[in-house]
N, C-alpha and C positions, 0 to 999 in steps of 0.2 A: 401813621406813626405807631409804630409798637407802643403795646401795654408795659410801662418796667412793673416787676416786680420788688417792693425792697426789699434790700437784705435782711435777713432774721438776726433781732438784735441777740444781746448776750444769755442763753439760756432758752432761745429758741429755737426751733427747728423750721427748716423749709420746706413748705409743702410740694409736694412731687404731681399733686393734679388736681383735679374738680372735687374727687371724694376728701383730700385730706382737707382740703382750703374749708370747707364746708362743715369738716370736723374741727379743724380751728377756730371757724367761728362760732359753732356751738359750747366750745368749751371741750372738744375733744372727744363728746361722747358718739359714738356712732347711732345710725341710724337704720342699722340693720335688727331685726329682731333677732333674739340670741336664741341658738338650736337649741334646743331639749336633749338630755342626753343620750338617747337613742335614734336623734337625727343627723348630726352629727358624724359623718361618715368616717372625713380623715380621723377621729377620734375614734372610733370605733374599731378600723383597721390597725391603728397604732397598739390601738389595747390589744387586740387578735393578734397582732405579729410579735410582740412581746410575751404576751403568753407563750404564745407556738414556740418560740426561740429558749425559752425554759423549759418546754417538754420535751424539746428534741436532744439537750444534753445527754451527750454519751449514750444517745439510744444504739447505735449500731453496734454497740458492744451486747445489749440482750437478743437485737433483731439474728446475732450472728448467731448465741445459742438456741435459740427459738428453733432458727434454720435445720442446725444439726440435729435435734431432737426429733424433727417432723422428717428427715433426709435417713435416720437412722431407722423411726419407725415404718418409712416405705422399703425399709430393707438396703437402703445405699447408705452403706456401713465402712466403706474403701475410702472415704475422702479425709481430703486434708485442705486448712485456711489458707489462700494463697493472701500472703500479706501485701504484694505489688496489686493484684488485682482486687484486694476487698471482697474475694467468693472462696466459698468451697470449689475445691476441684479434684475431679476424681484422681488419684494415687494409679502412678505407673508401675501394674506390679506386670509380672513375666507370665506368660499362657501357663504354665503348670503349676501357678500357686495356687494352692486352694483358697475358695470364699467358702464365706460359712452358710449354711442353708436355711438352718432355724432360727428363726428373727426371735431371739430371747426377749429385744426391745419391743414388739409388739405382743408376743405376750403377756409380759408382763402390764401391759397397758389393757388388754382384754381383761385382764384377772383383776385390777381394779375398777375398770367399766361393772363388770357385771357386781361386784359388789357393793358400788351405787346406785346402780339397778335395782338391787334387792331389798332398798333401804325404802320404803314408802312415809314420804314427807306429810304429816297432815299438822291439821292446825288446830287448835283446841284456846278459846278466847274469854276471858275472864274477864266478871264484872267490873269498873274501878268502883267499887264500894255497894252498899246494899240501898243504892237507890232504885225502883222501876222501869226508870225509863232505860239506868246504866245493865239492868239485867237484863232488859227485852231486846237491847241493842247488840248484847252477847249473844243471846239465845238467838237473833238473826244474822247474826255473822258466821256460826257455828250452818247453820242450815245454807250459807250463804255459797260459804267455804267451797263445795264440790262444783257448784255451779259457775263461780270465777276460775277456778282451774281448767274446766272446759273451756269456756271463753277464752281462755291466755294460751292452752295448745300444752300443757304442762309438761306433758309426755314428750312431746316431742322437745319442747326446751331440756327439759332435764338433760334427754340424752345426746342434746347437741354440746349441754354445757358440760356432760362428766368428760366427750372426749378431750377437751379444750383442758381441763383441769387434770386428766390425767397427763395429758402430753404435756401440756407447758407451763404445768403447776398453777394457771390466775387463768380467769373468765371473770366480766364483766355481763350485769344484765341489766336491761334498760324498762323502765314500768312505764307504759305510757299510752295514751290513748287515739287509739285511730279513729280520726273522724269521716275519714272514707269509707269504712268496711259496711257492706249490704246484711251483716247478719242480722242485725236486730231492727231492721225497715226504715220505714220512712218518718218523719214529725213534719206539720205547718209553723213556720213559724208566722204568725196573722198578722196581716196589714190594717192601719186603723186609719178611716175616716173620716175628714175634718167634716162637722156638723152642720157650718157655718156655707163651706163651697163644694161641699160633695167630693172631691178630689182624694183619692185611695195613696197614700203613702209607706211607706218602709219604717220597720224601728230604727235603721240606720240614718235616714232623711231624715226624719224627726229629732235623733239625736245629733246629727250636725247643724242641725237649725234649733237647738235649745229647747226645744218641746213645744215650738208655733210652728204654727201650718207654714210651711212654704211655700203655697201658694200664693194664703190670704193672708194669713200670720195669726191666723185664728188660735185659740185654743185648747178648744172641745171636740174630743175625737171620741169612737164610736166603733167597735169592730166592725170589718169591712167583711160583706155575706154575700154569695153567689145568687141567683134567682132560686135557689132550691134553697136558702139559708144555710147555707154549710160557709163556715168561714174560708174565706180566699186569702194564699199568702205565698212563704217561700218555700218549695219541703226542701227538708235536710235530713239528710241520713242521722242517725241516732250513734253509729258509730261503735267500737266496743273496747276491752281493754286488750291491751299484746303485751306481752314481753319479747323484748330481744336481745339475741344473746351474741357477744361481741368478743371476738377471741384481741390479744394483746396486741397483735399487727393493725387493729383497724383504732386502736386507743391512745392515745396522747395522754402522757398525766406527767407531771414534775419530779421528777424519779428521786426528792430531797425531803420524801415526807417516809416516814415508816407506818402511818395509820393512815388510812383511806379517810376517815373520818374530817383527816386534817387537812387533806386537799382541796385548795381552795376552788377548783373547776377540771376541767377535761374538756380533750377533744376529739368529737367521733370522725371518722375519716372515709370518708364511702370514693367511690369509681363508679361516676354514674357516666354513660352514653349517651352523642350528641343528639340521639331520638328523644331521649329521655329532656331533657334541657328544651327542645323544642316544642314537645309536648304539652310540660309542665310552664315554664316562662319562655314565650316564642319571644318575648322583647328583650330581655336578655339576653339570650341566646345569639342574637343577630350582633352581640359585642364580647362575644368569646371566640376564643381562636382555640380549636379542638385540638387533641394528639392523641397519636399511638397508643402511648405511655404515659402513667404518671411520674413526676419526678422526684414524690416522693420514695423512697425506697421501701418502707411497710407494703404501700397499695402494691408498687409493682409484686412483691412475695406473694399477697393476699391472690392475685389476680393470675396469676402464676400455678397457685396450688389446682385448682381446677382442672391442668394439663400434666400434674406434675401422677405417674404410678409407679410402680415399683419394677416398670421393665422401661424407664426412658433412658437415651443413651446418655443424659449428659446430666447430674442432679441440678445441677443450678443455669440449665442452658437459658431460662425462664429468668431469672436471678433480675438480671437488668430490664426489665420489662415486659414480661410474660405476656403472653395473648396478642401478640402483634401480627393480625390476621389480617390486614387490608382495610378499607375505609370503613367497612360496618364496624370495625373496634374502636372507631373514632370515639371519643369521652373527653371528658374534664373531671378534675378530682373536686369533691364538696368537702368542707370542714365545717362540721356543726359544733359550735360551742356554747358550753355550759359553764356558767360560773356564777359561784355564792355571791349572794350579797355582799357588798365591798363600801368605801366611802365614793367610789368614782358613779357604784349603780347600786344604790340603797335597796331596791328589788329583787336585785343580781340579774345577769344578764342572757340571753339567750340569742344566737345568731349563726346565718348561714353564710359560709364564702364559700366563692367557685374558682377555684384556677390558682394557682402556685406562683408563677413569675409577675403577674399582673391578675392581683386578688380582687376579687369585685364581691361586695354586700350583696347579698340573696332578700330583696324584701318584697315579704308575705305578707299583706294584710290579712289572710286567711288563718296565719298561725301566728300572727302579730307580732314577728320576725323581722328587725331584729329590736326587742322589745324585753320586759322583764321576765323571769322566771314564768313558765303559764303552768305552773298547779301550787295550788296553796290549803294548808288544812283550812278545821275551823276559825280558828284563831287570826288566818291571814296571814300565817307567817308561812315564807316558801321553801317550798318542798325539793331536794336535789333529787331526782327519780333515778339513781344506777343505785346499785352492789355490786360488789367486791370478793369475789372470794379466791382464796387461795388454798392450795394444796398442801402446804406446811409454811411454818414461819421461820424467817430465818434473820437474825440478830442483824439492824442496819437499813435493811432493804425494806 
């Protein structure tokens, strides 16, 4: 004999299986424990693709002057916006008309290079008041000063970012710390000893067990020593500091704020290759479906330019997805983003997606991705690491 079920009286609802009946009878509350706001994935993409969907308003209207300004200074000066096709295309003119020879446009772009060049940036850092500790803190940041400019490659940033700001008036630079880089060697970090069973553990096993032994659940540890007494642990690079410099094609920002100040996040946009993805996350990788092309239209310019000089036959032949060389160009596009502190991520947020039609979360416990803001002053409050500069201001924009 069937189970009946009864009807749900007035103001009730019918439960459709095992989980809701179950929630019926507790009073409705579920029994799942509730995601944290960084676990939460569908919520997380939703956030990401609503943002992205504000920064891409009316981009293809800068992407298109960008283009000609970079298409003028390689000297392809003859074209015109084909409006059915959405590209530049070279202008049909007759063999006997003359083109011009002397690229005025890159001139003039050399004569404000080198006059950025001759500007030498330094830094000079003032006590906040006449305390000790606040003057010896100046007096080592002043000493400090030459030796982070080495560390960061300054020289070579500067003059990656005057030409980006001479050509397309705005450059972005990003401050951040590489924890990969072999410059400055090796650290242990030391594994400690339950006293109790002997047993050599991790800061991180200790910290997912509350600070008891996982073994024994003991509580008194010991630093853990090789038979020479040198401490045994995990080395880690020490890492160092970079800047990078990010021209307007690889940048996402909400084109409705006129102060950098006021924006609430960005998003950086890289072309990374399927070596690259297998390398780095082999488990991921095995759930992305690689292309030619990206479909965003910035990457394909960005990826483009690399093929693009001043004797190609075709200026925008690259236009629709540049570099489509056979299977080693295989890639996926990454979107790294950044955003302030807000009421949805009190922290603010920080996170990678891979792939365009079907975007997948990038998570790093290594960069604790995707997770809050990772730099913060003293104070604790978080730090947005880019700059902004521009080439002139202009009323709106």
């Amino acid at each position: 004999m069937e189970e009946q079920i009864p009807a749900p009286q007035a103001g009730e609802t019918q439960p459709t299986g095992v989980g809701d009946a179950i929630d019926r009878v507790l009073g409705g509350q579920s029994m799942q424990a509730e995601l944290g706001p960084y676990d939460d994935d569908k919520k997380l993409l939703q956030f990401y693709t609503t943002f992205r969907d504000e920064c891409l308003e009316d981009r293809t209207v800068y992407e298109r002057e960008w283009w000609r300004k970079l298409m003028y200074l390689l000297g392809r000066q003859w074209i015109y916006f084909d409006r059915k096709r959405g590209q530049w295309q070279d202008k049909r003119l007759t063999k006997w008309t003359p083109k011009p020879v002397t690229n005025v446009v890159a001139e003039t772009v050399d004569v404000i290079r080198s006059v950025f060049s001759s500007v030498q940036l330094g830094l000079v850092v003032r006590p906040n008041g006449q305390d000790p500790r606040n003057v010896a803190a100046a007096e080592l940041a002043d000493d400090m000063e030459p030796l982070v400019a080495i560390e960061h490659d300054m020289k070579r940033v500067t003059r990656e970012s005057d030409f980006w700001l001479a050509s397309l008036h705005n450059v972005f630079w990003h401050v951040w710390w590489d924890k990969n880089a072999e410059t400055n060697g090796t650290f242990v970090i030391p594994h400690e000893k339950c006293t109790d069973c002997g047993t050599s553990h991790t800061p991180e096993a200790l910290l997912a067990s509350k600070g008891a032994c996982p073994s024994c659940g003991g509580g008194a540890f010991e630093q853990d020593k090789d038979d020479d007494g040198n401490p045994t642990g995990e080395p880690k690079r020490v890492g160092k500091g970079a800047t990078d410099v990010c021209s307007p094609f690889e940048m996402l920002v909400p084109p409705t704020y006129t102060k950098f100040g006021d924006v609430p996040g960005l998003i950086r946009q890289r072309w990374r290759t399927a070596r690259w993805w297998k390398e780095h996350y082999p488990d991921l990788s095995k759930t992305l479906v690689f292309s030619q092309m990206p479909q965003e239209r910035s990457l394909q310019l960005v990826r483009s330019l690399s093929t693009q000089t001043d004797v190609s036959g075709s200026p925008l032949a690259a236009f629709s997805g540049g570099g489509d060389s056979g299977k080693g160009g295989e890639g996926l596009a990454e979107y790294e983003l950044w955003y302030k502190p807000c009421p949805a991520y009190s922290d603010g947020l920080f996170m990678r997606v891979a792939g365009d039609s079907d975007p997948k979360i990038v998570r790093d416990p290594g960069e604790s991705a995707p997770g809050p803001l990772p730099y913060s002053d003293n104070e604790g409050r978080k730090l947005f690491p880019w700059v902004f500069m521009q080439f002139q201001q202009f009323g709106g924009r």
